[in-house]
N, C-alpha and C positions, 0 to 999 in steps of 0.2 A: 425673536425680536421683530417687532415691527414698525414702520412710519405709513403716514396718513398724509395724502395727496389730497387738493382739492383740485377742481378739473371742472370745469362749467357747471359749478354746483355740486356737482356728486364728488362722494368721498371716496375715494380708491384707497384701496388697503394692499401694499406690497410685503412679501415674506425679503426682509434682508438675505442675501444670499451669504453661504459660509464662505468662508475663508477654504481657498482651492485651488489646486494644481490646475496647470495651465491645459496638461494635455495627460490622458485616463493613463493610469498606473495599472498595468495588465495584471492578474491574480500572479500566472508564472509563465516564461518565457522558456524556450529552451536556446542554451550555449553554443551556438555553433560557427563556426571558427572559420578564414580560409585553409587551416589542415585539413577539417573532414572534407569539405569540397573537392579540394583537390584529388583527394583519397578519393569520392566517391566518381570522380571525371577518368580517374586512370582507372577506374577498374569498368567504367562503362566501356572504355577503348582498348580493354585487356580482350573482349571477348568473352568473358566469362562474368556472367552477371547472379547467376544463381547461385546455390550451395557448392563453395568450392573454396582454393586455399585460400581466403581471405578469412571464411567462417573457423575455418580452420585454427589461421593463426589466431584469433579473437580468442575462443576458445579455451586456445592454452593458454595466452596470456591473463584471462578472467579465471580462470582455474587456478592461476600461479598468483595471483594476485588477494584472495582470499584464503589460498592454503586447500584447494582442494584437490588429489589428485590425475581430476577429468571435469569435463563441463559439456552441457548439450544444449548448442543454441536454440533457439523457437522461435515462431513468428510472434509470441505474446508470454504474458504470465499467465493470461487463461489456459494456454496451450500447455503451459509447463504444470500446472496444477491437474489439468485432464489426465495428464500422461501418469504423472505421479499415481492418482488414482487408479487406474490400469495396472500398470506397471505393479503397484501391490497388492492388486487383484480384490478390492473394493467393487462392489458389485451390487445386483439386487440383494434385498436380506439384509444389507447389513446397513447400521451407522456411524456416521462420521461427526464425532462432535468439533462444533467451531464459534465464532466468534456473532453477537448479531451487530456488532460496529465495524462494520467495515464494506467495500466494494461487493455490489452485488453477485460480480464473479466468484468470488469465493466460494460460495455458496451453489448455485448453476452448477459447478462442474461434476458435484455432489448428487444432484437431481440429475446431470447427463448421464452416471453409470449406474442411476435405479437405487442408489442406497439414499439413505433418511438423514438429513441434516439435524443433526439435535443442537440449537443453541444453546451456552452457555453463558452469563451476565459475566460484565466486566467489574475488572478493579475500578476503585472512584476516582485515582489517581492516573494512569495511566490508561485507561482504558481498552488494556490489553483483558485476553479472557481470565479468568478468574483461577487459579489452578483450585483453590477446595472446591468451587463449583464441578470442575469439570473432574474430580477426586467420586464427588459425590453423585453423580450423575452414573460415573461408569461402576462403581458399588451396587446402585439402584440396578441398574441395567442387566448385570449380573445374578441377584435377586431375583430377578423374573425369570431372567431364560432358566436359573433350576429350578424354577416351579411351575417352568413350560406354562408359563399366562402370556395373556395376549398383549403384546407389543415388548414381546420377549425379547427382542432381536439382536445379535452381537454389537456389539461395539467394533467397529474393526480398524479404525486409523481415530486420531486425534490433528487437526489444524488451527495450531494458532499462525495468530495474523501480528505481526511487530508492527501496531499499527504508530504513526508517522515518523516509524522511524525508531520508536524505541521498542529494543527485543524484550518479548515476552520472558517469564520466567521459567526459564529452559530446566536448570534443574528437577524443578517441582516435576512439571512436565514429563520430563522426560524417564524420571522415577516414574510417575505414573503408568507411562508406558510401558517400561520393564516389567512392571510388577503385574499389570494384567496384559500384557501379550499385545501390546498395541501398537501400529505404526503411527509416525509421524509426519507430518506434510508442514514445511512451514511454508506462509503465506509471507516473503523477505521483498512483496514488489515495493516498500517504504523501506527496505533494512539495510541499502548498498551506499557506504560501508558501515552500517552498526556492526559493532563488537560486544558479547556476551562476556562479563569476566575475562577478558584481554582475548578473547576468542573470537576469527571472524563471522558473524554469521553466513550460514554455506559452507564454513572449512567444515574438512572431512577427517578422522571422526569430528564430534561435535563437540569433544572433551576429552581430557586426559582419560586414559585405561585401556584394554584389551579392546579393539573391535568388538570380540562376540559377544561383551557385555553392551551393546546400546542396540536400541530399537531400530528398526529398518526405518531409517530417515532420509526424507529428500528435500531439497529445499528450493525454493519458486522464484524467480526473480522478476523483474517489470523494468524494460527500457520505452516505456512509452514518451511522447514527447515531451513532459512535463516532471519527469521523472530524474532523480543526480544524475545517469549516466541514459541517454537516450542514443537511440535506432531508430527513433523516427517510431515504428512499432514493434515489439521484440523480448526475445524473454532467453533466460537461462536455465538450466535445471541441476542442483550438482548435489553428490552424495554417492554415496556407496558405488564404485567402479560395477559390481554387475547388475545393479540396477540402472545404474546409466547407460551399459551396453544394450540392455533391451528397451528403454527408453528412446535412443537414437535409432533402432530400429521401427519401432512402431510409430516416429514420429517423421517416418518420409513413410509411407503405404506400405507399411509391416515389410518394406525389401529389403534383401540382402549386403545391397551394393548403391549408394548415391549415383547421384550423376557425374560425379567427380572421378568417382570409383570406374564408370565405365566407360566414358568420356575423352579423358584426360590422357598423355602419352604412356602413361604407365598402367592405363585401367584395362578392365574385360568388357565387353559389351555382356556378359552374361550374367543374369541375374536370380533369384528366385524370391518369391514372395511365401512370409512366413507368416503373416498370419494379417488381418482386416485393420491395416493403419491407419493412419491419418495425414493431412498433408501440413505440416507444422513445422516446415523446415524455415530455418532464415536463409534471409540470401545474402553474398558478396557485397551486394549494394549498402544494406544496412548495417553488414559487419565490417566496412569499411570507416562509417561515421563510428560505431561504438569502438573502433580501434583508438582512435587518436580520445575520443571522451573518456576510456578506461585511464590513457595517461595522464587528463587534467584532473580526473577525479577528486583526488586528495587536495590540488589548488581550488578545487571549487569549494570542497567544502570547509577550506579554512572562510572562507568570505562567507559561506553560508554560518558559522559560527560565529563571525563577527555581528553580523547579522542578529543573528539569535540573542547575543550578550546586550545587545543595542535594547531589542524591544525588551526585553526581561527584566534588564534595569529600570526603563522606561514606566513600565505597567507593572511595577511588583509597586509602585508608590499608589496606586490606587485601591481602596477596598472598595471597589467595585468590579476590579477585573481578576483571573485567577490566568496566572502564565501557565506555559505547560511541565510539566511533572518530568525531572530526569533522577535517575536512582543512581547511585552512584557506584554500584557493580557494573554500567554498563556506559557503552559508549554510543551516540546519540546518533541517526544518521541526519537528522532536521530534514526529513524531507518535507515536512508540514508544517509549520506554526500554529497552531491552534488555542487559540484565546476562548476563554471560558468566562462568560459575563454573571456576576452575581446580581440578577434580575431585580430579586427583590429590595434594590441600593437604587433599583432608578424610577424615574417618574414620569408619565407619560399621561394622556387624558384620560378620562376614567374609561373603563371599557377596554381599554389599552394595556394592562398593567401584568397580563400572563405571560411566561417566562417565554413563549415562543413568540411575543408580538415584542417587546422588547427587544430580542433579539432579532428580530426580523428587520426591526425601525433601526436599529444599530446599523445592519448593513445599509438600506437604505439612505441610511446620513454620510453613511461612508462612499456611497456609489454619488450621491453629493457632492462628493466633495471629491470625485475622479479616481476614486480607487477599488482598486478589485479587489472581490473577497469570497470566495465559494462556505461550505458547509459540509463539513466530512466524518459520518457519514450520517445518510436517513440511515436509521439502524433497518437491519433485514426485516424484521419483522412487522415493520409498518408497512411497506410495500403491499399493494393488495395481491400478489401471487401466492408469497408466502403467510401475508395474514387469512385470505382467507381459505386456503389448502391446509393450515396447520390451525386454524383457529385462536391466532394470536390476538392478544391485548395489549395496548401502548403498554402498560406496565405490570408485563411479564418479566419485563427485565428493566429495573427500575434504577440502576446506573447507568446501562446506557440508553435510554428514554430520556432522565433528568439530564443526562452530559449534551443530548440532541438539541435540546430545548436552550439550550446556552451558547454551543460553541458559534464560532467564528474563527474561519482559516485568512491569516492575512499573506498579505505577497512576503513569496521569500523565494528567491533564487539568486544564484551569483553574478548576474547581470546589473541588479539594483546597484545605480549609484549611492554616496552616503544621501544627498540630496529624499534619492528618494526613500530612503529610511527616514527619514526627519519627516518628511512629508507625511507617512503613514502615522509614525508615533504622534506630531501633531492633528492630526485629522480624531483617533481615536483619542488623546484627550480631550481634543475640545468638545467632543461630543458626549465624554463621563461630566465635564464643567454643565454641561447645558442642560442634560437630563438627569442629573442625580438627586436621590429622595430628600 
């Protein structure tokens, strides 16, 4: 909308401004409390600031908390996904089929132990990976290696990613694996606390039956700042008890003995080193804040659920917008909101009118009008390290490319007042009122 000034003869032409928030609506904040402070002051004045009992208790409390018998802190979810790889002995030679929607980490850690990332396209829905895709992928792969052709290569783990929050579909999956000899790596840095079929994702086993019937599984977690239960930076790793014991090895420089081990009144100073580690340990400092955020967890995320029900009522009234997809075998963790724009419902100048300038203008209107909003994710494949090392095309994988071309992540965390829910769901109507076909 516009009005016309006159001004010493000249006409000035002003854009009305929209309707907006006084002061910028951040994408996501992290929760943090006078508990963790306090927690992180007395353990500054404990003396022990590195990996020692604080990590410890966190640990078993995060282990006892999802139902897994053990847990092994990290400095990241990169770090927990490295090790994972390691750990089940992925290496040159071999591939790791995963996801191309998601954090470029994923992937990376993949290319850091010499094996071949083979993307697999996502569901339209969820835009978790595809289980027939990656069914038919590891068939294929198969196929070749017994007819010794070239790019024969095993298949040797499988990584889905529970991307925002909502778990993949584990059974599919995880039959998969069985049936051809595959590990599994889940990618849970969105999935704390998603539940599978009343199951936490990271409890150990993964499902009702014998142990020796399920795949070697480990699962990834992510306390980064922005993340439901945040460390500042930090990660978890849980599953099978002896893969965790050599996981917690290899993740302080392949040593026998932490500092806590040798340090502490009850430790040795004696230690031996088994084999070329790495230094991915967390420390006391960080597993102090994730102590008292492990116990708000479940209050956070009823708010983030309130939340959730807020905007889904909200934009389920418009057919121009598409809310995000929950299946009702599973329990949601919302670490994401992601709103999906039906492109071809809005109107823009001519020239303007392809599904990534539309959504580009969307944000746009919305950073207008004081509110943050990111995009999750460029799929891997557009990247030029992996487009041009693997010789990918936007639409190799044409769910998630068309899902890219659309989404919009809006603010959601448990800090938001209702206020600033209103503000959001108004901000994106008024902007389907102003632009739509």
């Amino acid at each position: 909308m516009r009005s016309s000034l006159r001004n010493g003869g000249h006409e000035m032409r002003t854009m009305l401004r929209p309707s907006m928030r006084a002061a910028f609506l951040p994408f996501a904040t992290p929760m943090i409390a006078e508990e963790e402070i306090d927690e992180v002051v007395a353990t500054l004045r404990s003396g022990w600031i590195t990996t020692g009992p604080k990590v410890k208790r966190f640990e078993e409390e995060f282990a006892a908390f999802i139902h897994s018998p053990t847990a092994v802190a990290v400095n990241s979810c990169t770090a927990a996904l490295h090790l994972a790889l390691v750990v089940l002995g992925v290496g040159p030679g071999d591939q790791v089929i995963t996801s191309p929607m998601t954090f470029c980490s994923s992937v990376h850690v993949i290319e850091h132990v010499g094996a071949r990332p083979i993307l697999v396209d996502v569901e339209p829905d969820t835009l978790n990976i595809d289980p027939r895709g990656v069914e038919a992928v590891v068939a294929r792969a198969a196929r070749r290696s017994r007819r010794g052709r070239h790019g024969g290569s095993p298949v040797k783990a499988v990584l889905p990613v529970h991307l925002y929050g909502h778990p993949c579909e584990m059974d599919a999956i995880m039959q998969i694996a069985r049936d051809h000899g595959l590990a599994v790596i889940e990618d849970a840095a969105h999935a704390l606390p998603a539940k599978y079929n009343g199951r936490s994702i990271g409890a150990w086993p993964p499902a009702d039956g014998p142990v020796s019937s399920f795949p070697k599984t480990l699962t990834c977690f992510s306390f980064y700042a922005t993340k439901n239960l945040t460390t500042a930076e930090g990660g978890m790793l849980t599953g099978a008890p002896e893969l965790l014991e050599e996981a917690r090895t290899w993740s302080l420089h392949g040593m026998s003995r932490d500092a806590w081990k040798r340090y502490s009144a009850e430790g040795s100073w004696f230690y031996e080193v088994v084999g070329p580690g790495f230094k991915y340990n967390m420390t006391d400092i960080q597993a102090s804040i994730g102590l008292h955020q492990l116990r708000k967890l479940l209050h956070f995320q009823i708010r983030r659920r309130e939340i959730v029900h807020r905007y889904t009522s909200a934009f389920s009234q418009f057919e121009e917008l598409e809310p995000p997809a929950e299946r009702p075998e599973i329990e949601h963790a919302w670490h994401l909101y992601t709103l999906r724009l039906n492109t071809d419902r809005f109107r823009l100048r001519r020239g303007e009118g392809t599904p990534l300038a539309v959504r580009n203008r969307f944000i746009e209107e919305l950073a207008a009008r004081n509110i943050g909003t990111s995009v999750h994710f460029i799929p891997i494949h557009l990247h030029p390290y992996y487009r041009d090392k693997y010789r990918y095309h936007p639409r190799d994988f044409p769910n998630a490319y068309r899902a890219y071309t659309r989404l919009v992540s809006l603010p959601l965390y448990p800090g938001m007042s209702d206020a600033d829910v209103d503000d959001v769901i108004t901000a994106v109507a008024d902007i389907v009122r102003r632009f739509r076909g």
